[in-house]
C-alpha positions as CSV (number, residue, x, y, z in Angstrom):
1,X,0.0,0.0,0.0
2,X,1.7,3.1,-0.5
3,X,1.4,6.4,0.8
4,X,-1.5,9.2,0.8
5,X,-0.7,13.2,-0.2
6,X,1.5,14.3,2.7
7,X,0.9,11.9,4.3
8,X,2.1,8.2,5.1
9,X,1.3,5.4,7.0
10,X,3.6,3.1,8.8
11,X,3.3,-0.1,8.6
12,X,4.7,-2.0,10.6
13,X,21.3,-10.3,14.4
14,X,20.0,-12.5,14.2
15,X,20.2,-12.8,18.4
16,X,21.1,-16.9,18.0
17,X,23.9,-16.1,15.6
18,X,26.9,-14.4,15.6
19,X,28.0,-10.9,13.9
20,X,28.8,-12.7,10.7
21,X,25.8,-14.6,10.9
22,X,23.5,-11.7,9.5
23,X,26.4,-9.8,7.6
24,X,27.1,-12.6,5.2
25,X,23.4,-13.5,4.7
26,X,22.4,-9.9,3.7
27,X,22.5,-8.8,0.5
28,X,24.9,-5.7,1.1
29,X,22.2,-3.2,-0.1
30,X,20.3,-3.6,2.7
31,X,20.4,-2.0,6.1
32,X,21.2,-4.1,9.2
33,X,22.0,-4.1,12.7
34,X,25.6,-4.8,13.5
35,X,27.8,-4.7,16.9
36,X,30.0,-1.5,15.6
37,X,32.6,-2.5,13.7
38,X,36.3,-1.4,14.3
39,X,37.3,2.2,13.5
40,X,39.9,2.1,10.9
41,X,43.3,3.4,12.6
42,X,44.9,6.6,11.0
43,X,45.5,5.6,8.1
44,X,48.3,6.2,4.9
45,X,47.3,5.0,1.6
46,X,49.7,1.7,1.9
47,X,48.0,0.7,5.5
48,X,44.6,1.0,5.5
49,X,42.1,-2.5,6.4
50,X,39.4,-2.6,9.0
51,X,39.5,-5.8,10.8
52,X,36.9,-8.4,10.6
53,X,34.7,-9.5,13.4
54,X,35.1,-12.8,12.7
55,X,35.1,-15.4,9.8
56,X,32.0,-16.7,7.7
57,X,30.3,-19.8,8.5
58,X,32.3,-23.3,7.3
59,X,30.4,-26.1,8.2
60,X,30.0,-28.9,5.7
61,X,26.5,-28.5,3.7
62,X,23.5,-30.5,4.5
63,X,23.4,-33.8,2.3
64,X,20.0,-33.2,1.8
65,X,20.1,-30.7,-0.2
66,X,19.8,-30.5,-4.2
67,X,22.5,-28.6,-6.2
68,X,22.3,-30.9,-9.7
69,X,20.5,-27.5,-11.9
70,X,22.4,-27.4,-15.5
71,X,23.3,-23.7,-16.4
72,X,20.6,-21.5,-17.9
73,X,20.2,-22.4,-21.7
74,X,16.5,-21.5,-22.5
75,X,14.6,-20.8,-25.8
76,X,11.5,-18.4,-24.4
77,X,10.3,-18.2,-28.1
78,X,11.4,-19.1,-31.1
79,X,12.8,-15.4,-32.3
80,X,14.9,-14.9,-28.8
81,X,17.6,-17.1,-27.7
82,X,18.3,-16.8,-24.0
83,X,21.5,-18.5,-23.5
84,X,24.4,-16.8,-21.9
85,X,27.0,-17.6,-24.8
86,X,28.7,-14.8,-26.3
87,X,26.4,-15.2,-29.7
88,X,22.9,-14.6,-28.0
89,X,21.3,-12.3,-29.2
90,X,20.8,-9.1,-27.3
91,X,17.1,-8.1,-25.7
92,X,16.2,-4.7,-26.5
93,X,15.0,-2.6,-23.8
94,X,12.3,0.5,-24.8
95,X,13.7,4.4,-24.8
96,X,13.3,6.2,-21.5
97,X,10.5,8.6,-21.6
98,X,11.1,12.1,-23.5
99,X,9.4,14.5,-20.8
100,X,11.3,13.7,-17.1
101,X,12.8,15.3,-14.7
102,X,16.0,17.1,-15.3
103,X,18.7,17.8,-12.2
104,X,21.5,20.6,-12.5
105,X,24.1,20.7,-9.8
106,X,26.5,22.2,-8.6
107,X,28.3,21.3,-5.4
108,X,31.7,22.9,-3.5
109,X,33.4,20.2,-1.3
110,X,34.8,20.9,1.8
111,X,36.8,17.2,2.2
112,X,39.1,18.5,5.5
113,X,36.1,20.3,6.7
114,X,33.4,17.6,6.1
115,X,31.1,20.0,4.6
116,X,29.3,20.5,0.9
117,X,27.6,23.8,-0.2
118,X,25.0,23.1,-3.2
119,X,23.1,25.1,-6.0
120,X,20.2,22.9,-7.7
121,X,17.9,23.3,-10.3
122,X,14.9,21.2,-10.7
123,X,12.9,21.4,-13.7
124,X,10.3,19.5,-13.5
125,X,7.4,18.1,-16.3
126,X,4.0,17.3,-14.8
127,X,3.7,13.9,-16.6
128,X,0.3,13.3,-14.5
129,X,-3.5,13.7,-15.9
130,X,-3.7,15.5,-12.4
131,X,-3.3,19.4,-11.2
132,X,-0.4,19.7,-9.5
133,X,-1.0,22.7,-6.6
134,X,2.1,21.9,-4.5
135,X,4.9,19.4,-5.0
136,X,7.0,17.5,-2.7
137,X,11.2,17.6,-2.2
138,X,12.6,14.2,-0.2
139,X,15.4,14.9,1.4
140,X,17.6,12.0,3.1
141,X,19.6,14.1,4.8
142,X,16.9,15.0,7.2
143,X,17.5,11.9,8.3
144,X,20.8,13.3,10.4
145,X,19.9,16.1,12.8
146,X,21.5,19.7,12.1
147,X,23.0,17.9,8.3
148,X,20.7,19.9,6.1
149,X,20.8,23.6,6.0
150,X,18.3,25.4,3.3
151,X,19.4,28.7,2.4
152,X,17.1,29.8,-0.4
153,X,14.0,28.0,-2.5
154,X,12.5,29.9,-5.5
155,X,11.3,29.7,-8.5
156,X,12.6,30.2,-11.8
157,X,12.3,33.9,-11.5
158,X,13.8,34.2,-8.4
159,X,10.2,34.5,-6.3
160,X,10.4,32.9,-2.8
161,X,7.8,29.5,-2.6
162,X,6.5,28.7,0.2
163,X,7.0,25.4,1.8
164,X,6.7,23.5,5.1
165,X,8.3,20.9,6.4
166,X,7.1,17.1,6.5
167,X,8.0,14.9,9.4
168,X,10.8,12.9,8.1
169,X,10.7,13.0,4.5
170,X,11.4,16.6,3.1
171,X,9.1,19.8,2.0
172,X,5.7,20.3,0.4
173,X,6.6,23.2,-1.8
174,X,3.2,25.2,-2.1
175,X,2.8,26.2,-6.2
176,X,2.0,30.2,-7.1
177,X,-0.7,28.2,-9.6
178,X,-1.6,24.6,-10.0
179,X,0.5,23.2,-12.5
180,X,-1.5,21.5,-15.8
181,X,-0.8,18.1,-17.1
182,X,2.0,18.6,-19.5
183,X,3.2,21.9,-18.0
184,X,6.9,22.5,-16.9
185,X,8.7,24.4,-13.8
186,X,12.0,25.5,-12.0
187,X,12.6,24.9,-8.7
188,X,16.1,26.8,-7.3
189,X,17.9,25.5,-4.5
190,X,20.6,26.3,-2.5
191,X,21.8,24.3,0.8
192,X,24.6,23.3,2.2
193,X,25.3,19.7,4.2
194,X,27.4,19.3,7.3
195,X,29.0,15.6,7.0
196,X,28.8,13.5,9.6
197,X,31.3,11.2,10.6
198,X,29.5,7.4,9.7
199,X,31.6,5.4,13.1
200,X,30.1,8.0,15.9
201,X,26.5,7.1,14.7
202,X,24.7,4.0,16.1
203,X,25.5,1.3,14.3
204,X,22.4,0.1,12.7
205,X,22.3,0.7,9.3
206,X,24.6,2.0,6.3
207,X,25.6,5.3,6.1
208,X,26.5,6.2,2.6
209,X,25.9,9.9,3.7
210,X,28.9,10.9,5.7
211,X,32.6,10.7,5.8
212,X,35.0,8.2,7.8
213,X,38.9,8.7,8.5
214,X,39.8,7.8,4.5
215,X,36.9,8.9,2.3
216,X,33.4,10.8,1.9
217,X,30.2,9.3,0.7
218,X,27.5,11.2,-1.1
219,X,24.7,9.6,-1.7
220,X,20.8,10.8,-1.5
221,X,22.6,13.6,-1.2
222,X,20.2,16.4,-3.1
223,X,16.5,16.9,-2.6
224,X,15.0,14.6,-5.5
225,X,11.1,14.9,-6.1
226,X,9.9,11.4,-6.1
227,X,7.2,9.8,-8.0
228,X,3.3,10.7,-8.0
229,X,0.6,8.4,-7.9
230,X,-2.7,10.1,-9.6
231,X,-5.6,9.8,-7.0
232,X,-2.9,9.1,-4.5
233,X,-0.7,11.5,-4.2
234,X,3.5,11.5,-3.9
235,X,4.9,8.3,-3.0
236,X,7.2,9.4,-0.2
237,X,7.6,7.2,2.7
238,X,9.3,8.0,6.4
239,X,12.5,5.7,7.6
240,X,12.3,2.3,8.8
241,X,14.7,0.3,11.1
242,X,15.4,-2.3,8.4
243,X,15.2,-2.1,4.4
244,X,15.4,1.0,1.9
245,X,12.0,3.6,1.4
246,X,13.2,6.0,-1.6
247,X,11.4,5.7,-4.3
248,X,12.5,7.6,-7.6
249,X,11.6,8.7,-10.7
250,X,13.8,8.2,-13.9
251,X,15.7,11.8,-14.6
252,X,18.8,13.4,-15.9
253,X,21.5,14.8,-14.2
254,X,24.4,17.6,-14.5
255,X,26.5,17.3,-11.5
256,X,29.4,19.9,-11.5
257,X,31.9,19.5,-8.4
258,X,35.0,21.2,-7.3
259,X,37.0,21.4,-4.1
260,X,38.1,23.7,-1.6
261,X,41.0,25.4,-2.8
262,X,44.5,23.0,-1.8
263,X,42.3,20.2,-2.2
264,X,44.1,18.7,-5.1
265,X,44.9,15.0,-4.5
266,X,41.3,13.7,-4.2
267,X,39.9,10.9,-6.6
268,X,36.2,10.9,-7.4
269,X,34.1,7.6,-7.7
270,X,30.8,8.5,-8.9
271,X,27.5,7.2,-11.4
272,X,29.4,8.9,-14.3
273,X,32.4,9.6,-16.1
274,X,33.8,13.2,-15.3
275,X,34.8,15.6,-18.0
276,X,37.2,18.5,-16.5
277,X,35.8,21.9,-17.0
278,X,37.8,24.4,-16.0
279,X,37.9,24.1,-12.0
280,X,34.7,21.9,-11.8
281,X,34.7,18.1,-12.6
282,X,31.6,17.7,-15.0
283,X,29.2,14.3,-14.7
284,X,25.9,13.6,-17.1
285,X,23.9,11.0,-16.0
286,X,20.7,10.4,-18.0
287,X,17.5,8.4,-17.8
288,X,19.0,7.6,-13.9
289,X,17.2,7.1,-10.8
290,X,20.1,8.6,-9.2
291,X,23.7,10.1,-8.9
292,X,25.7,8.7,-6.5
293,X,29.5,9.8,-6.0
294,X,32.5,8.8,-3.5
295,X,35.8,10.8,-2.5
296,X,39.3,10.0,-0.8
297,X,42.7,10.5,-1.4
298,X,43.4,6.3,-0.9
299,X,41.5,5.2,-3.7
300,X,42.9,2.4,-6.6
301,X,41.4,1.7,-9.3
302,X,40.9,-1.3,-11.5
303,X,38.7,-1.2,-14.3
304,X,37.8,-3.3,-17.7
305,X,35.6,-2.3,-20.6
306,X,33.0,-4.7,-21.6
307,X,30.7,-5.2,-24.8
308,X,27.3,-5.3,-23.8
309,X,25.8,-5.4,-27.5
310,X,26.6,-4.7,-31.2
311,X,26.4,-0.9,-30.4
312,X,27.5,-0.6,-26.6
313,X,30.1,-0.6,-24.6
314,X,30.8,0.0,-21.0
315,X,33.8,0.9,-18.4
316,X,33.4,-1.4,-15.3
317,X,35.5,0.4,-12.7
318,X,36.5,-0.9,-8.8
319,X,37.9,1.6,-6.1
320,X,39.4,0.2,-3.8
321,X,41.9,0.7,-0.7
322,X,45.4,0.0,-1.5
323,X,45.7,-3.3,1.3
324,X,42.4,-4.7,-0.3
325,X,44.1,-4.8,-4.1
326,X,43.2,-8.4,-4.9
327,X,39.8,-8.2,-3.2
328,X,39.2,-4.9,-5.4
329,X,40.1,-6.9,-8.7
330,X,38.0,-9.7,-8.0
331,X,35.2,-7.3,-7.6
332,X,35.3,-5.8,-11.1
333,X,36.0,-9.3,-12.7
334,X,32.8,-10.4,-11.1
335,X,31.1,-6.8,-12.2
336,X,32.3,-7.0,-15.3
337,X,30.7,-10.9,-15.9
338,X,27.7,-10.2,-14.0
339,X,27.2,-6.8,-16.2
340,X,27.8,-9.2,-19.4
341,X,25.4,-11.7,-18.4
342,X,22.3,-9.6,-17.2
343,X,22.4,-7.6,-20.0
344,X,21.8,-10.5,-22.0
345,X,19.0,-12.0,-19.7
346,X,17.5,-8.4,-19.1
347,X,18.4,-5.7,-21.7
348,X,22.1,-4.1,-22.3
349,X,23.1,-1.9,-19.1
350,X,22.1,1.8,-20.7
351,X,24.9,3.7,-19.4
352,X,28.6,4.1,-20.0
353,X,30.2,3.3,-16.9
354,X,29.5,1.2,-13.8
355,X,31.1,1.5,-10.5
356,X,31.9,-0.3,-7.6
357,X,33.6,1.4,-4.2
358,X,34.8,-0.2,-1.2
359,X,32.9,1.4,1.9
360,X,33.9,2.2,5.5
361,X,30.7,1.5,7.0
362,X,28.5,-1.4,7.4
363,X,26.8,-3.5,5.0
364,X,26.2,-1.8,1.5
365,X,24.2,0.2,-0.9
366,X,22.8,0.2,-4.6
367,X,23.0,3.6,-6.7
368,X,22.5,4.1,-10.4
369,X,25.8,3.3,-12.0
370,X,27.5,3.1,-8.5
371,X,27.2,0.6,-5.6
372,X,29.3,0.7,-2.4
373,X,30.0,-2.5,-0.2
374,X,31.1,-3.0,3.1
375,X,35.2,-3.4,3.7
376,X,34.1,-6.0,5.7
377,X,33.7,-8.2,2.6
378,X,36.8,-7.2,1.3
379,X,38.9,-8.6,4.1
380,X,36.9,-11.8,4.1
381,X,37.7,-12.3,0.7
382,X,39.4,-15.2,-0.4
383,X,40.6,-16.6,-3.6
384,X,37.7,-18.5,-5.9
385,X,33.8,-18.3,-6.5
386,X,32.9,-19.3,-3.1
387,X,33.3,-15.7,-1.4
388,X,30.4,-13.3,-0.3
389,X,32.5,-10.6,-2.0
390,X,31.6,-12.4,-5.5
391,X,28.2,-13.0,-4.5
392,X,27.3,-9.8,-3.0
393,X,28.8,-8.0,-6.4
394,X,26.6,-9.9,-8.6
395,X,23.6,-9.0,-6.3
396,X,24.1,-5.5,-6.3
397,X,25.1,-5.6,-10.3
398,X,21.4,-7.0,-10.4
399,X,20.3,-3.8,-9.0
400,X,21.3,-1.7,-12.0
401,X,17.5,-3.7,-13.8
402,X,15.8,-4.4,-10.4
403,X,15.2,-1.1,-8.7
404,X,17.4,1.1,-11.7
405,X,15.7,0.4,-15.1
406,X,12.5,-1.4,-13.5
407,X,11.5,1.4,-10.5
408,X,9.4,0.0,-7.7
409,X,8.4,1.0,-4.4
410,X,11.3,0.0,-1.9
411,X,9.5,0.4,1.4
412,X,6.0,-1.6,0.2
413,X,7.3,-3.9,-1.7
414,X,10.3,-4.6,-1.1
415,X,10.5,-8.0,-2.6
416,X,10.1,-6.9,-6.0
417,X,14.1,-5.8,-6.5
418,X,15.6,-7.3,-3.2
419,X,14.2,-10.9,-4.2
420,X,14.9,-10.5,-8.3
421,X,18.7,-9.2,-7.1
422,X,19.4,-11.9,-4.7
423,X,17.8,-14.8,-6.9
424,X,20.0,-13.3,-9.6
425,X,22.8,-13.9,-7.8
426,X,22.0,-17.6,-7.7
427,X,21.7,-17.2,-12.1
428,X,25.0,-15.7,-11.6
429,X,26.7,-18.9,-10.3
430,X,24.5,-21.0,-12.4
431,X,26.0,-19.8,-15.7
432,X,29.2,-18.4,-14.6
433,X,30.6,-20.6,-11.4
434,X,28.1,-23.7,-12.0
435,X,30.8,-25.7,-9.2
436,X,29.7,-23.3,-6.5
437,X,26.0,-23.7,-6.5
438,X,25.9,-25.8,-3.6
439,X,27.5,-23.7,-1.3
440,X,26.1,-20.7,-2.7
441,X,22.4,-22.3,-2.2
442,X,24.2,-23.5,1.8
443,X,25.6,-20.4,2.9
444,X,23.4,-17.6,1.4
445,X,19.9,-19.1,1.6
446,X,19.5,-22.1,3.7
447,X,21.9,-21.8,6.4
448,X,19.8,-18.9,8.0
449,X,16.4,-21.5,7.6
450,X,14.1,-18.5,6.2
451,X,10.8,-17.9,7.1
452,X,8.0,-15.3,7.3
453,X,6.1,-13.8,4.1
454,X,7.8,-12.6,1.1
455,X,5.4,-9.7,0.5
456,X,6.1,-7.7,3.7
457,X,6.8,-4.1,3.8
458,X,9.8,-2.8,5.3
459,X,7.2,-1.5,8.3
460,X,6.4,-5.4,9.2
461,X,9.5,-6.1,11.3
462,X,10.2,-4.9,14.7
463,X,11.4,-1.2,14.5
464,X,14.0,-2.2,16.9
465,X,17.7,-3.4,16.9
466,X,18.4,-6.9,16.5
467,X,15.3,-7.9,14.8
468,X,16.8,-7.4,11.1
469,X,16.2,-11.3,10.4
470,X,12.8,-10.7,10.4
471,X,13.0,-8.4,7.4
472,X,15.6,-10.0,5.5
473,X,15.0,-13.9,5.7
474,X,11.3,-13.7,4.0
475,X,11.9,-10.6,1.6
476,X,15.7,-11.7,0.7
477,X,15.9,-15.4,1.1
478,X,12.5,-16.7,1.4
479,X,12.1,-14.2,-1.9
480,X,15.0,-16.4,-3.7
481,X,13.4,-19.6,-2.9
482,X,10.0,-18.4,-4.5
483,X,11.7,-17.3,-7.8
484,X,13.0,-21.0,-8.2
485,X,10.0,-22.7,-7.2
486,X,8.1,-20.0,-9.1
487,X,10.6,-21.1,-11.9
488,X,10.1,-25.1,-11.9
489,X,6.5,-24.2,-11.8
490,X,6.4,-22.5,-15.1
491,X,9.3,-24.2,-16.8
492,X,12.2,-22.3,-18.0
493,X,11.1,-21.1,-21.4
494,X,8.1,-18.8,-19.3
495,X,9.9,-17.9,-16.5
496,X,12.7,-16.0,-18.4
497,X,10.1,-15.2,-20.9
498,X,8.2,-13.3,-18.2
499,X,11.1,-11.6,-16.7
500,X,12.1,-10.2,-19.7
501,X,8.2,-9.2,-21.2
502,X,8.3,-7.4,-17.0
503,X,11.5,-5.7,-17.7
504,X,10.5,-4.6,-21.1
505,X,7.4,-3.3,-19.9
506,X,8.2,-1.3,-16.2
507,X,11.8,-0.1,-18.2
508,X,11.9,3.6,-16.8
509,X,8.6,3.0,-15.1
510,X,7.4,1.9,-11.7
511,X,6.2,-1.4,-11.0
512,X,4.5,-3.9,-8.7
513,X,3.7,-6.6,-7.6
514,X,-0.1,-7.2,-9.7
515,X,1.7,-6.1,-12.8
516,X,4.6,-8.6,-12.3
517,X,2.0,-11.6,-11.8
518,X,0.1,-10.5,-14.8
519,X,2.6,-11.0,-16.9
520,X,4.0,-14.4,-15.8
521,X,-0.2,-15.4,-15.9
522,X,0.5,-14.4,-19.7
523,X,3.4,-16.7,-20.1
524,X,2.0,-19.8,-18.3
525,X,-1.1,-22.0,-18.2
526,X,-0.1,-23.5,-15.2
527,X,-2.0,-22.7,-11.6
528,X,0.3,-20.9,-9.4
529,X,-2.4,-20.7,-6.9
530,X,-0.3,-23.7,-4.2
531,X,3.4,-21.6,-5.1
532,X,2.0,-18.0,-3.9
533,X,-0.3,-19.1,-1.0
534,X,2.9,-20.6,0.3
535,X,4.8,-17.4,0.2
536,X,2.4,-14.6,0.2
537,X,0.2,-13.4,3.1
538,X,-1.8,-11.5,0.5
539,X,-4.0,-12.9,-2.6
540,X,-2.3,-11.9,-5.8
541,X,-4.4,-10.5,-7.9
């Protein structure tokens, strides 16, 4: 269910494991409780490593269980070969829609003082058969008391808006006139951010707003205006203990950024590729849910470029910490071959670059373009396919369809990208590391014995620490396990066929969870009613 105008309803470690039992089972978008872990020391760009709370799981697997799935190789009809061999023929995803939103910014960094002064321009097209008399500005940052400073709003001619502030979420900008279906505006902002520093918050959740002792971490970090539902106003939701609640709308970006004068050995990660001009670093990022961007003076870099299709291309990039080289590399290979093979299954990845950066805070999180992930997984890495490193980067590649090209609402239903990405993971090994599907099936989905509903919001679990097993076994892991049964319900051919006729379809668009059954309905004869009572509180329609 999602939100009203202004106004939202909330819904509503693993305690008998240890630390690594939740942090390995996650997939490292989400957020999760965590004891803290330990502060990096100060740091030179040869030394850095954060040291891990303890190993992953080893136990043997459970004889019981069935690993003996041959790789994908599927025919969904007979124009479309889905097979993950070099020859397949590419699926073509539709053009992003002409009239969205279109994000200028420009943003002064303050790296030594932890501090970012912005000047944004929104215009904005009302897409909607409704009258628009105010609109609404999220703003994550409101999420960190004293963060957000707003110095100016106006209009494109400079007139002062009025605005008010919603609990949580950002400002309902009151409109001079209602604006018509089809009609444009400008909003001008200007704000500046205070960092925080990520390791003096409570560890609960991921930070990627902030700075640590050897980088900063931008992202949500400009007021985006976020989809509108006609009869139902703006789909903005408040926080939750557990789980991601943006929702965005596709849009185009121009992010120019400079420093603070001296600042001049500082390497930028971001959603884009920069273009120097003159003292700013220039980014365009079109048809993009978001821009996401990292800094530090420590960063490496490894980075391949891959072909996607006849007429694509696409620089896979890694930053990494100089102790966490071979970790760093394995990430991009596993980018890189994740990249490849989703783009085949799903539609080519749209944009020219796609980035990966190790994080100093817990856990993870997806961007367009971008993902960070926890250092954490970098100093369990090992050598080989069986690592949570290689895992975790194929789940958060997944992202760039399930939540980037295919929107959906993250807070009521979650399932719908959290479920795709991890069960993607599991296509991952299946066609690219077919040896390690057993202990990929042990250690990510069955070792944790999931339970609970796959359709909950992330309202339904406890809004306490210590309860995040109750969000991520049914949403995550119990989500997995109804994609597979889902898939030896329909058969191959209609399962992959339906994936891609639902990617093709929400591409640039939000979806859910009727329209995603709809179309697997159209691809299958076969009742589904036993497969989604057994996972789903709620009747499908």
């Amino acid at each position: 269910m999602r939100s009203g105008l202004f106004s939202v309803k909330i819904v509503r470690w693993i305690g008998s494991l240890w630390l690594i039992g939740w942090l390995i089972g996650l997939a490292a978008c989400s957020a999760a409780p965590a004891s803290p872990v330990a502060s990096p020391r100060p740091v030179t760009a040869a030394s850095y490593s954060i040291a891990p709370s303890s190993a992953p799981p080893t136990q043997s697997p459970p004889p019981s269980l069935d690993f003996t799935r041959s790789p994908l190789a599927v025919t969904p009809t007979a124009s479309q070969t889905l097979s993950p061999t070099p020859t397949a023929a590419p699926f073509r995803l539709p053009a992003p829609p002409e009239k969205r939103a279109q994000y200028q910014l420009q943003a002064t960094l303050d790296y030594a003082g932890h501090s970012l002064a912005v000047d944004e321009t929104i215009v904005y097209t009302n897409t909607t058969p409704d009258r628009l008399e105010s609109l609404v500005l999220v703003i994550e940052a409101l999420r960190f008391p004293g963060s957000f400073r707003l110095v100016s709003l106006t209009d494109g001619g400079g007139a002062r808006l009025t605005q008010r502030w919603l609990k949580d979420i950002g400002l309902s900008v009151s409109l001079p006139e209602p604006l018509a279906p089809g009609d444009s505006l400008q909003l001008v902002l200007s704000y500046t951010l205070r960092l925080l520093d990520v390791q003096k918050l409570a560890q609960v959740r991921p930070y990627p707003l902030g700075y640590s002792s050897v980088q900063t971490y931008l992202g949500d970090w400009y007021p985006f205006i976020p989809p509108y539902q006609p009869g139902t106003g703006w789909i903005a939701h408040p926080p939750a203990t557990y789980g991601e609640r943006l929702v965005y709308d596709i849009a185009d970006f121009d992010v120019r950024v400079r420093f603070a004068a001296g600042e001049n050995n500082l390497l930028i990660a971001a959603s884009a590729p920069a273009v120097q001009d003159g003292e700013w670093r220039r980014f365009i990022h079109l048809a993009a849910r978001s821009f996401a961007w990292s800094v530090s003076p420590y960063y490496q870099v490894a980075s391949q470029e891959v072909q996607l299709d006849a007429g694509h291309r696409a620089l896979v990039a890694s930053y990494y910490f100089p102790a966490h080289a071979e970790a760093g590399k394995s990430l991009l290979e596993t980018m890189a071959q994740a990249l490849t093979l989703y783009s085949r299954l799903w539609g080519a990845y749209p944009h020219p670059t796609f980035t990966g950066v190790q994080a100093d805070f817990l856990d993870g999180m997806e961007y367009d373009g971008l993902f960070f992930l926890s250092a954490d997984f970098y100093n369990w890495h090992k050598p080989g396919a069986q690592d949570f490193l290689v895992a975790l980067a194929a789940h958060e590649t997944a992202h760039q369809w399930w939540y980037s090209l295919i929107g959906n609402d993250q807070a009521m239903q979650p399932w719908l990208d959290e479920a795709l990405c991890t069960y993607s993971e599991f296509l991952f090994y299946e066609n690219t590391y077919p040896q390690a599907l057993e202990w990929w099936w042990t250690y990510r989905i069955h070792y944790y014995e999931p339970q609970g509903w796959v359709d909950i919001s992330v309202y339904d679990a406890p809004n306490v620490a210590g309860q995040y097993q109750l969000y991520r076994n049914p949403v995550y892991l119990r989500g997995a396990q109804f994609l597979d049964e889902l898939r030896q319900v329909t058969g191959d051919a209609a399962f992959f066929a339906s994936l891609r006729a639902y990617a093709a379809r929400f591409a640039y668009r939000q979806a859910d969870a009727a329209g995603f059954f709809e179309i697997v309905r159209q691809h299958t004869t076969e009742d589904l009613s036993a497969v989604l009572s057994k996972y789903f509180s709620k009747t499908v329609d």
